[in-house]
C-alpha positions, 0 to 999 in steps of 0.5 A: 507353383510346382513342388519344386518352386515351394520348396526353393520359397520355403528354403528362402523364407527360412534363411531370411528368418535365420539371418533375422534371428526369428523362427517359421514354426510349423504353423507359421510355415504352413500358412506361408505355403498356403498363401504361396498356393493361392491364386489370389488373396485369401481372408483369414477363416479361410485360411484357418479351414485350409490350416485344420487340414495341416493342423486339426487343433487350429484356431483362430488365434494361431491363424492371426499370430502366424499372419501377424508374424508372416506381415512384420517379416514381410512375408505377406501383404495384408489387402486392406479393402476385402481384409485378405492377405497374399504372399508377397512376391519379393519378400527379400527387401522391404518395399512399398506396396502397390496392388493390381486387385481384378473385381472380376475373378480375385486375382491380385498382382503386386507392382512397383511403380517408379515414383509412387512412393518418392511422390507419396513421401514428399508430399506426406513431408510438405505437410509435416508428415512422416510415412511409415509404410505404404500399401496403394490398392488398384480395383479393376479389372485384369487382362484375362477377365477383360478378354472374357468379357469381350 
């Protein structure tokens, strides 16, 4: 992502959190432009390394917070399966979340797949079940990686 890109996806988060009447301190903003950064999901302590850069007196707990309030604001999705976390592409709206997760190389691509969630839900409800959210994780193996293995 060009400097340019990161400072229009700074500029909306913030309005976002303007409008919500919540607050991307500068340690939350840099956990954010980290994330925006990365090329797949990143677990915590490794964000917590790059954060020190930014924020030599980091430590665990500013990480979790900042990814705390990055995840209830939508922000970022947490990768359930390898504990990790990834931008969120379309942060805007809140939304179902499934993942294209590459076993080869990290890679992690966010979908939205036509019906998974209506499908999920209804038949969640017939069994007298209410879902509250919905992430669906999908291991594999993504374009690039299967071209290089032939």
């Amino acid at each position: 992502m060009n400097k340019q890109d990161m400072q229009r996806l700074i500029r909306k988060a913030e309005q976002l959190c303007e409008q919500r009447g919540a607050r991307l301190t500068p340690a939350r903003r840099e956990v954010f432009e980290i994330l925006a950064k990365q090329e797949g999901a990143i677990g915590a302590y490794d964000l917590l390394d790059k954060l020190k850069t930014a924020v030599p007196n980091a430590k665990p707990p500013t990480i979790y917070r900042a990814l705390d309030f990055l995840q209830e604001h939508g922000f970022v999705h947490k990768i359930t399966s390898s504990n990790s976390y990834v931008l969120c592409s379309h942060f805007d709206h809140q939304h179902p979340v499934q993942m294209l997760i590459c076993e080869e190389c990290g890679a992690v691509q966010e979908i939205q797949s036509d019906g998974v969630y209506e499908a999920l839900r209804k038949q969640a409800e017939s069994q007298g079940f209410i879902v509250a959210s919905q992430t669906i994780e999908a291991h594999g193996s993504c374009k690039a990686c299967q071209a290089a293995i032939g």
